[in-house]
C-alpha positions in Angstrom: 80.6 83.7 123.9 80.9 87.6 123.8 78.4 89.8 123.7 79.8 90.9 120.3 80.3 87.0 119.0 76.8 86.7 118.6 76.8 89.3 115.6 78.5 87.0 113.4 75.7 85.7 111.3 75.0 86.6 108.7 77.2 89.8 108.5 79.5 89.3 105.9 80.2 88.3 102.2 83.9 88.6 102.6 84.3 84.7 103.4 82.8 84.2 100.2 85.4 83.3 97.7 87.5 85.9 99.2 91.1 84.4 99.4 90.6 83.0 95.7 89.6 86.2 94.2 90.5 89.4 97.0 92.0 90.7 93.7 89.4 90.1 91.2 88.5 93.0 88.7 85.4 93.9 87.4 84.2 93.4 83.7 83.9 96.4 82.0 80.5 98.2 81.2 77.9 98.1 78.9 78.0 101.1 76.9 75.0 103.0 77.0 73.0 104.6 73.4 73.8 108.0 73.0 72.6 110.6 75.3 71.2 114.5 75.0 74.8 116.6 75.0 76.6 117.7 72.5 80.8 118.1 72.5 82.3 121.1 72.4 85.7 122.4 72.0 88.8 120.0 73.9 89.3 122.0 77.7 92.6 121.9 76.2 94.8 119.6 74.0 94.8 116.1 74.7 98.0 115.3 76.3 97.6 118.0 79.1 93.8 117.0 79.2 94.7 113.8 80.8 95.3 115.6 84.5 92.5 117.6 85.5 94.6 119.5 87.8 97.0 121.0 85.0 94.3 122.0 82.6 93.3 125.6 82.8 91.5 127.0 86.1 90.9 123.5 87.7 88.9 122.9 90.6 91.0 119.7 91.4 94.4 122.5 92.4 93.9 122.4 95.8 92.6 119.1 96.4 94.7 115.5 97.1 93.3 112.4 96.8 93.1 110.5 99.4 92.5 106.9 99.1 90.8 104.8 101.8 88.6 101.8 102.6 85.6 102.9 104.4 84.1 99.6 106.0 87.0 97.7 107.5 86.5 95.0 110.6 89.0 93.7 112.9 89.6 91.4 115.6 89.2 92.8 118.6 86.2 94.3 119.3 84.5 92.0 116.5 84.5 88.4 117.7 87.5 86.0 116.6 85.1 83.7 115.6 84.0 86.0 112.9 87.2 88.9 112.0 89.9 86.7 111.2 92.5 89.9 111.3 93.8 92.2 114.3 95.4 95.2 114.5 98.7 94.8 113.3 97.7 92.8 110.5 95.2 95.5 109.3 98.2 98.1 109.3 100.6 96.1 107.6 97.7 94.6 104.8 96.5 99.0 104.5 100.1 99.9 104.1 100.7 97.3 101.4 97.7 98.7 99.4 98.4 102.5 100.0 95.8 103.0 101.7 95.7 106.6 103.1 92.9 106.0 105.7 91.2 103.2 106.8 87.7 103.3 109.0 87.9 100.5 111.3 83.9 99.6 111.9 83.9 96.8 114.3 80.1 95.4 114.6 77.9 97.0 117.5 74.8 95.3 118.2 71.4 97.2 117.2 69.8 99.4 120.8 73.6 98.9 122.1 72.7 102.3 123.7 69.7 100.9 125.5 71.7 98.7 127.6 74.3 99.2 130.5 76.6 96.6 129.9 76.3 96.7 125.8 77.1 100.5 126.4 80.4 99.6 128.6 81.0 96.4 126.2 81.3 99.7 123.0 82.9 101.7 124.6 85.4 99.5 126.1 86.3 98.0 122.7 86.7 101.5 121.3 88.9 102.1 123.8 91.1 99.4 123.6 91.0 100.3 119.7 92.6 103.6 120.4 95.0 102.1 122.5 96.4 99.4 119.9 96.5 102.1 117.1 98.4 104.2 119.4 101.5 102.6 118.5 100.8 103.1 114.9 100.0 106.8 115.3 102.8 108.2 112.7 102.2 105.7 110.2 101.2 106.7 106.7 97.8 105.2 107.1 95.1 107.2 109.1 92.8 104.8 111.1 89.4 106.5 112.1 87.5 104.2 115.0 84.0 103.7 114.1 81.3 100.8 114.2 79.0 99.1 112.1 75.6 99.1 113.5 73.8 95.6 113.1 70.2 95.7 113.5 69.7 91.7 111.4 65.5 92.8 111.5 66.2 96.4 109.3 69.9 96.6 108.0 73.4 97.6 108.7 74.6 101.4 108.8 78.6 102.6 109.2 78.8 105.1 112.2 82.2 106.9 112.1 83.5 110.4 113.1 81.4 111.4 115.9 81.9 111.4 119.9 80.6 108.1 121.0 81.7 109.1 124.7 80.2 112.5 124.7 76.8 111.2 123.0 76.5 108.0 125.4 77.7 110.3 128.8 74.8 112.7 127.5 72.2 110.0 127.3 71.5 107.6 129.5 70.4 104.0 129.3 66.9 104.9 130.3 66.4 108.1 128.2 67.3 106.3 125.2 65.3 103.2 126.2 62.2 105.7 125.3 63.9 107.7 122.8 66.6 105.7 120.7 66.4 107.6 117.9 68.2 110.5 120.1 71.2 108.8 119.9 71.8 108.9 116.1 70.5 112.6 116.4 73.1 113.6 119.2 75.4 111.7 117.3 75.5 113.7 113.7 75.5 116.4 116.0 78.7 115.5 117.6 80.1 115.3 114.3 78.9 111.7 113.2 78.5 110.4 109.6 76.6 107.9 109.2 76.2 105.7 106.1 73.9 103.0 105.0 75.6 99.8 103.7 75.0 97.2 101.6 71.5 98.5 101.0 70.0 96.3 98.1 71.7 93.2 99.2 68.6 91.3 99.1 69.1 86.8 99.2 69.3 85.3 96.6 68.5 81.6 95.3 71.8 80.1 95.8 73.6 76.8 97.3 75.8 79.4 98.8 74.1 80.4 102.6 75.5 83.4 102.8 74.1 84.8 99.7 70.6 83.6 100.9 70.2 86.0 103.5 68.7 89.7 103.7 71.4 92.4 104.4 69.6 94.4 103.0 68.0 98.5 104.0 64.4 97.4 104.7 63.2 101.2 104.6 64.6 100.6 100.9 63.4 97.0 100.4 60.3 96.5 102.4 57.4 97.7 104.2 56.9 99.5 107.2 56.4 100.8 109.9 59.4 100.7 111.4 61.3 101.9 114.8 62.2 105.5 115.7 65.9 104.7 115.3 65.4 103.2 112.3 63.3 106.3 110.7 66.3 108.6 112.1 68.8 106.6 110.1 66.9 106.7 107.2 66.4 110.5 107.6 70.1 111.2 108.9 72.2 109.2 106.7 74.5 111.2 105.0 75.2 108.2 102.3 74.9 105.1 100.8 78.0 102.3 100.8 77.2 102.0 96.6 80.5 99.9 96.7 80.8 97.3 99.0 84.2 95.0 97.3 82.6 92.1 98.6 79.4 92.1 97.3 80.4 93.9 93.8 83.4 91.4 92.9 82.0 88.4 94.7 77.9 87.9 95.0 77.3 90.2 92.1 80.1 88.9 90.0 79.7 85.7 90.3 76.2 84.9 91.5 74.5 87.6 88.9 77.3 87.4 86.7 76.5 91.6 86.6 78.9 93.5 89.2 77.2 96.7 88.5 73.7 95.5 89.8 74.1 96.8 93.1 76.2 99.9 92.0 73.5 101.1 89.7 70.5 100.5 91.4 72.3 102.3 94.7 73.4 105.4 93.2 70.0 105.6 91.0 68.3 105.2 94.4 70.7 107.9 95.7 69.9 110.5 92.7 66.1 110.2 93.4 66.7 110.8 97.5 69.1 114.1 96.5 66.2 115.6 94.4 63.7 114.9 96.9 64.9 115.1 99.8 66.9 118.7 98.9 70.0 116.8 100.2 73.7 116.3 99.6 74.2 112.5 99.2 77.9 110.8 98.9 78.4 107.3 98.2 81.1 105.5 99.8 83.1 102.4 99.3 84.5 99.7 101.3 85.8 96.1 101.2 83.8 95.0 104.2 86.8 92.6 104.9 87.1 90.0 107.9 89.9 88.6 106.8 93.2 88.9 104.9 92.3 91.8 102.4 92.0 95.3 101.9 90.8 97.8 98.7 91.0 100.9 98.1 87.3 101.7 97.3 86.5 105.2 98.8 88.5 108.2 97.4 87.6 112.1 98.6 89.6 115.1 97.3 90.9 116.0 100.7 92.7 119.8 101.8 94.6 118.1 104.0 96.3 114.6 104.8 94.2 114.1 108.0 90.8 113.1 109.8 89.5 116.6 110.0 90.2 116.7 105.7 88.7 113.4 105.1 85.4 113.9 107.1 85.2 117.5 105.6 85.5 116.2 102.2 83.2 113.0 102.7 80.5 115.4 104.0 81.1 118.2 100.9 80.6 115.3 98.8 84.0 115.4 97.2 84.4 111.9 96.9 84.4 108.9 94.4 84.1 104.9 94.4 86.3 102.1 93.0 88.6 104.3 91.2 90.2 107.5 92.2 89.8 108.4 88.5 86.0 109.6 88.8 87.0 112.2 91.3 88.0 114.1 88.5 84.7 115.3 87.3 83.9 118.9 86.9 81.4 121.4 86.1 80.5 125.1 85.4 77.7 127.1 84.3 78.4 130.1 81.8 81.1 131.5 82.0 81.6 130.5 86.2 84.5 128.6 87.5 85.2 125.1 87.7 84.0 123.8 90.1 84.4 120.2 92.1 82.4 117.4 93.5 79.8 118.1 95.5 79.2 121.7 94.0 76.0 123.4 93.1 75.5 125.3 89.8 73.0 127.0 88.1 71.8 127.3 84.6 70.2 125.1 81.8 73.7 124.3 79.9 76.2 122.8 82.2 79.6 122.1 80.8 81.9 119.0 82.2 85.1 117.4 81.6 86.7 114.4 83.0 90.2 114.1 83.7 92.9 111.1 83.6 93.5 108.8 80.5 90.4 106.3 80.5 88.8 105.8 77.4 85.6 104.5 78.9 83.9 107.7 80.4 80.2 108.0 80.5 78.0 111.5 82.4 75.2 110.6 83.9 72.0 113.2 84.9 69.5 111.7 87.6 70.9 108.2 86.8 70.6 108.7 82.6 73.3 108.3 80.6 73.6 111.6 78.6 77.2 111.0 76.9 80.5 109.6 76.4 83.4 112.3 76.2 87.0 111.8 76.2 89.3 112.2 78.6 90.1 116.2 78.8 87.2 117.1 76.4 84.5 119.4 77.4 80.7 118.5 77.2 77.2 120.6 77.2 74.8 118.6 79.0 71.5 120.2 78.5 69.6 120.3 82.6 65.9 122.1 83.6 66.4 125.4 84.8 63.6 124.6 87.3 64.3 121.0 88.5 67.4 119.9 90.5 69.2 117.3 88.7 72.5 115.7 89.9 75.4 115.2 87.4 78.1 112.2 88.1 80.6 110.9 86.2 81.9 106.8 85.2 85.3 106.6 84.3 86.5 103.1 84.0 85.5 101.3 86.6 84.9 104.1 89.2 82.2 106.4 89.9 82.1 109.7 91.1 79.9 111.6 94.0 77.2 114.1 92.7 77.6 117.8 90.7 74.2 119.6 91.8 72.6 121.8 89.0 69.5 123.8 90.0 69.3 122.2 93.5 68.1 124.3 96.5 69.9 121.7 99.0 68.8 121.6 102.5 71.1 123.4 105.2 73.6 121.1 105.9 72.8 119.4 102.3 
């Protein structure tokens, strides 16, 4: 058995259910009581309201959406005997869904680093990655190699963006052996995002065995003390996966009957950490798929069709989950500009609007509901002047990245 076989269990929820309902929908929201902000006067009238982009001095002008699945595995480097789906089925299944990127995050076992022949085993398969996407280089799907790290004692993290070769050719086996926290240190340096998945996926009671075990973030779920790389995750991640399609639509869904439960509690959990922490914090979304499905689940207002825009937009925080919809949030202060997700403003009034046609919009300040506008219509949501607070949108289904009012964020926040 590979070395990479032996990651199989328990990694996924995608085999749960997932041929019978890879296309199930979510049921709509609660609505929430009525919140501190009052409406004001229509951005402008309705009709035009319904694209962000053509109502007056919009943010959204210079952005496109991009739409992409951020957790993605395929067979090889992740064992047969738990990826059901190689390379040229992932391209065909990503350009049947639109899909404008996909990150491909084959599992990597947790200390992978420490070893010599784990190290070789990673980089090999990454290799051999680039070399079967080569062929598929001009297609209208960008493919972005990266990994899922699988550490089954402390939880599961996406790795994407950042020079693997340049990190690992840096830092030896030994030097890591002492100090493994380097390599997730050297690797946001290089560039690297890294994200925390499925982070409140704690078991369940449940005939189903999968649902039974702990995928869970144990900095988030239990107690310490835990290892160096471990606390350097915790304290690097850029973001949360707050969607993961196969835990939403399927465990939640059906096991909790509530496929908001992990939704809410992440992105409450993600509010608390931005005002704390003095930190920009994006949620992401992927299908976590090992076999014959893809979503689109993450969406980021990109500058450009291209790696470079969809890490710089992922990292601004310009981004949204389950529907592209919520990336139409913004905000201004005064009499400032519009501004877009991931933006800072100041001031004790903050005015949004949210674009597209959904009836079912709700803003949200530090994870309270504060009101229900209509598409195109312009809100005053009432913020401290002396706390930070982060603003985010619902629309539909879909939820948007953070608006940061009053926040000193950290350098590189």
């Amino acid at each position: 058995m590979s070395m990479l076989a032996s990651l199989r269990a328990p990694t996924r929820f995608a085999a749960l259910l997932a041929l019978t309902v890879a296309g199930a929908c979510s049921p709509s929201s609660t609505r929430p009581d009525e919140g501190a902000a009052t409406p004001s006067t229509p951005a402008s009238p309705a009709a035009a309201a319904k694209n962000a982009p053509e109502a007056a001095g919009s943010a959204l002008a210079p952005y496109e959406v991009l739409a992409g699945d951020f957790h993605c595995h395929v067979n090889p480097p992740d064992s047969p005997s738990d990826v059901a789906r190689g390379i040229d089925e992932t391209v065909e299944l990503a350009a049947q869904e639109k899909l404008d990127f996909v990150v491909l995050t084959p599992h990597v076992p947790a200390r992978f680093f420490q070893s010599s022949a784990q190290r070789k085993a990673v980089l090999d398969g990454q290799k051999n990655l680039q070399k079967a996407l080569a062929p598929h280089a001009n297609g209208k799907t960008i493919f972005i190699r990266g990994m899922e790290y699988t550490d089954h004692a402390y939880g599961h993290a996406g790795v994407a963006f950042g020079d693997l070769e340049a990190v690992l050719s840096e830092l030896d086996a030994r030097t890591l052996g002492g100090k493994p926290e380097l390599f997730f240190e050297r690797y946001v340096d290089k560039g690297g995002l890294l994200v925390v998945n499925h982070p409140f996926s704690t078991p369940l009671e449940s005939t189903v065995a999968i649902a039974r075990a702990n995928l869970s973030w144990r900095p988030f779920t239990a107690k310490g003390p835990f290892p160096s790389e471990i606390q350097a995750l915790a304290r690097l991640a850029q973001g949360y996966e707050a969607y993961n399609f196969a835990i939403t639509e399927l465990r939640d869904r059906f096991l909790l009957a509530d496929s908001e439960h992990s939704i809410s509690r992440i992105l409450a959990r993600m509010d608390q950490e931005s005002v704390e922490k003095k930190r920009r914090l994006i949620p992401v979304g992927g299908s976590d798929s090992h076999s014959h499905y893809l979503r689109a689940s993450t969406f980021v207002l990109s500058k450009t069709r291209s790696q470079e825009g969809i890490r710089e937009a992922l990292a601004a925080g310009r981004v949204c989950v389950r529907s592209r919809d919520a990336c139409s949030l913004e905000v201004r202060a005064g009499e400032g500009a519009w501004s877009a997700l991931g933006s800072s403003v100041r001031g004790s009034v903050v005015e949004a609007r949210v674009g597209g046609d959904s009836q079912d919009i709700e803003l949200f300040v530090n994870g309270t509901a504060v009101a229900q506008p209509a598409a195109g219509e312009t809100v005053k949501v009432q913020v401290p002047a002396d706390k930070c607070s982060v603003i985010r949108a619902r629309v539909g289904e879909g939820y948007s990245g953070g608006v940061y009012a009053n926040c000193d964020l950290a350098e590189g926040g």
